[in-house]
N, C-alpha and C positions, 0 to 999 in steps of 0.2 A: 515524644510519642504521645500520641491521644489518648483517650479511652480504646481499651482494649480486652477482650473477653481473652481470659486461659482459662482452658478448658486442661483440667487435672485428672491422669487416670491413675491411682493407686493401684499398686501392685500386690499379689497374693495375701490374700487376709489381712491387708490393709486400708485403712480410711484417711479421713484428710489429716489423722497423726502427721504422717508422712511429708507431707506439703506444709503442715501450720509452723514450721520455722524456720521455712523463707520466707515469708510473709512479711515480715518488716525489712527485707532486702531485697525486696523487689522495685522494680519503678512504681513511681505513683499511678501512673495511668493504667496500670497492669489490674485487672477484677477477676480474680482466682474465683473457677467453683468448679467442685472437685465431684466426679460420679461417684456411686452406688451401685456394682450391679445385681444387688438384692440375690433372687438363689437362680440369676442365671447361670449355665451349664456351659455354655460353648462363648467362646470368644467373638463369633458371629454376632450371637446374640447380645451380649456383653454391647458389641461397637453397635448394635440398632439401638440398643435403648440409650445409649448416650445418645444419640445424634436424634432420640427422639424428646428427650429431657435436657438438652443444652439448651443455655439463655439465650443463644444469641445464632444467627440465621450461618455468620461465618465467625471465623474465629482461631487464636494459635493454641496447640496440640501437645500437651507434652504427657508422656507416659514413661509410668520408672517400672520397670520390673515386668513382671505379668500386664502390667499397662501398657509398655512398649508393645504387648504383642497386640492389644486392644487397638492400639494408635493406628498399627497398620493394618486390622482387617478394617478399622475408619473407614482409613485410606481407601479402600479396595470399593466398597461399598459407597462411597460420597466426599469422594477429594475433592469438588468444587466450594466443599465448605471450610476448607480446613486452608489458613493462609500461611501458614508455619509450622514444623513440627518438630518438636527435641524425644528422642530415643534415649532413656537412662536406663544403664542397667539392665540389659534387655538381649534377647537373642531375636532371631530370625528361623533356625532352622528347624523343620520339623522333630521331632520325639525319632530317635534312629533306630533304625528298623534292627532285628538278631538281638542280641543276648544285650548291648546297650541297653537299648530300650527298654527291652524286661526288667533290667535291674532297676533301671529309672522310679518304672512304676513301681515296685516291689518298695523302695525306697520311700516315694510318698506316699504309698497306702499304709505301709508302717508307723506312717507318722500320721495318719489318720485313725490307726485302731490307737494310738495312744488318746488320740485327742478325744477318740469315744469311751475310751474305758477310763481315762485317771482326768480327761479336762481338757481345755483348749488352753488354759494356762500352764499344765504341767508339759503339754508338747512343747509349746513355745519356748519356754526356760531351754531344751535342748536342741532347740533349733537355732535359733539364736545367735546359736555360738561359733555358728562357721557365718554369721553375715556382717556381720562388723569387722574395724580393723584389730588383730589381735590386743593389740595395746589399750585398746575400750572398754577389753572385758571387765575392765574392775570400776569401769564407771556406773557406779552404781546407779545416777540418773537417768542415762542415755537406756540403760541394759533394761531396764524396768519402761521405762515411755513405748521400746520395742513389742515387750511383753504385753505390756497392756494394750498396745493398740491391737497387736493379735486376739488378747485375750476376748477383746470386746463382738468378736465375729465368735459364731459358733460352730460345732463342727460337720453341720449338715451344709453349714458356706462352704466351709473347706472340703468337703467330698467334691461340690457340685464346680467349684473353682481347681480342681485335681482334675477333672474329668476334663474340663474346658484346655486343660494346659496339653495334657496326654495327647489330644488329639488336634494341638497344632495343626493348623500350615507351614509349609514353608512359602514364607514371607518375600525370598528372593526379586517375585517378581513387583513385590510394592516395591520394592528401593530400588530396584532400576528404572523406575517409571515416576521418582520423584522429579520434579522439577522446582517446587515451594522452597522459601530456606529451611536448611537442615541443621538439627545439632546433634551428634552423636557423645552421648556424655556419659562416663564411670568414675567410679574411683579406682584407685591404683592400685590395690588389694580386695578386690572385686573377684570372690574366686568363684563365685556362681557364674557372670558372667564378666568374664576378664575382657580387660583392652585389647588383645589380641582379637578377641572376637569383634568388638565394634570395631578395629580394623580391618577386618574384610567387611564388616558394612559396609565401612565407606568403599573398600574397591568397586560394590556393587552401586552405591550413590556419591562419586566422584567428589560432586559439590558440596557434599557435607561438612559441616567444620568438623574433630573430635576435639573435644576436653577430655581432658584426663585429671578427676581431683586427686591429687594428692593425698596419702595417708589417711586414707576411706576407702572403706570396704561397699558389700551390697546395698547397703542403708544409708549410702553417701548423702543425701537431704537431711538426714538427719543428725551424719554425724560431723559435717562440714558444711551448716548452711552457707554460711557466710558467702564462702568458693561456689555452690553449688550453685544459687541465687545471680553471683554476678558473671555465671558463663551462662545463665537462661538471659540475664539484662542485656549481654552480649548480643546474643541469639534475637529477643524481642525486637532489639534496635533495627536488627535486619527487614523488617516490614517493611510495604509499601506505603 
């Protein structure tokens, strides 16, 4: 493989934490740079400002989490730039409409008035604790790298990153209209967004490989680089 631009979208209240421990598992030719999208609001917006602040004119796509859903309003917006894309950890379907949905939000603004009244770190410590595989919780290392990379956003990101999620698209019609290689990747204890769910991805994008990492929950980059790094090397290899 050449020189090659990846292009990193981190997911909900997260920064390049998330991506900095694949980085020595990655191929050589591989130049990781990971966005920021500052206090934008909507996922729209989110994917212009990437594609107006990327290094490189084209380039491969991975997004974990709230990234996945950035990766593919990309897509929607300027798929001639994007040569590859991997989907980690990540949904597709819009916020559901009746009493779902309500509770949904009710759920994250909850965790919003803690984050404004007691801190963005005292949310985090309880959030936390359903995105890892249960057997991590006492890793004391991992559990803190999470926290703090939350910690380090504040909680007027996270309103305006709440607000971008609520009002989803549904994505459907980007993954039928993929044709670039695909990776659909989770971990197996993934209860935010389970393997179940990237497997209707793929029914909707046929050609997509799925990984499934093993014994890793939502935070599978960081809680299984190793695995997570050599099913992106997989994926990379796939270029033209």
């Amino acid at each position: 493989m050449g020189v090659q631009t990846l292009v990193l979208l981190p997911g909900l209240m997260c920064d390049a934490g998330v991506w900095e421990p694949l980085y020595a598992h990655l191929p050589a030719g591989a130049t990781p740079w990971v966005a920021d999208y500052g206090m934008a609001n909507s996922l729209q917006a989110m994917a212009k400002g990437v594609l107006q602040n990327a290094p490189a004119d084209r380039f491969a796509l991975a997004g974990h989490s709230m990234g996945g859903r950035v990766a593919m309003e990309l897509l929607r917006q300027a798929p001639q730039r994007v040569t590859q894309v991997a989907l980690m950890d990540t949904g597709y379907l819009p916020r559901a409409a009746g009493e779902a949905g309500t509770q949904e939000a009710a759920k994250r603004h909850a965790l919003l008035e803690v984050a404004r009244t007691q801190g963005v770190r005292a949310m985090a410590q309880t959030w936390v604790q359903g995105m890892v595989h249960p057997d991590r919780l006492q890793d004391a290392a991992l559990m803190e790298a999470v926290v703090a990379m939350f910690a380090r956003k504040s909680a007027d990101v996270f309103a305006a990153q709440i607000e971008a999620l609520l009002a989803r698209p549904d994505a459907s019609d980007v993954l039928r209209a993929l044709t670039v290689p695909t990776l659909l990747q989770c971990g197996a204890q993934d209860s935010w967004s389970p393997p179940a769910q990237h497997a209707d991805m793929q029914v909707l994008a046929p050609h997509a490989v799925l990984d499934v990492i093993g014994h890793a929950g939502h935070m599978a980059p960081m809680e299984r680089p190793v695995g997570v790094a050599a099913s992106l090397a997989r994926w990379l290899a796939l270029s033209a």
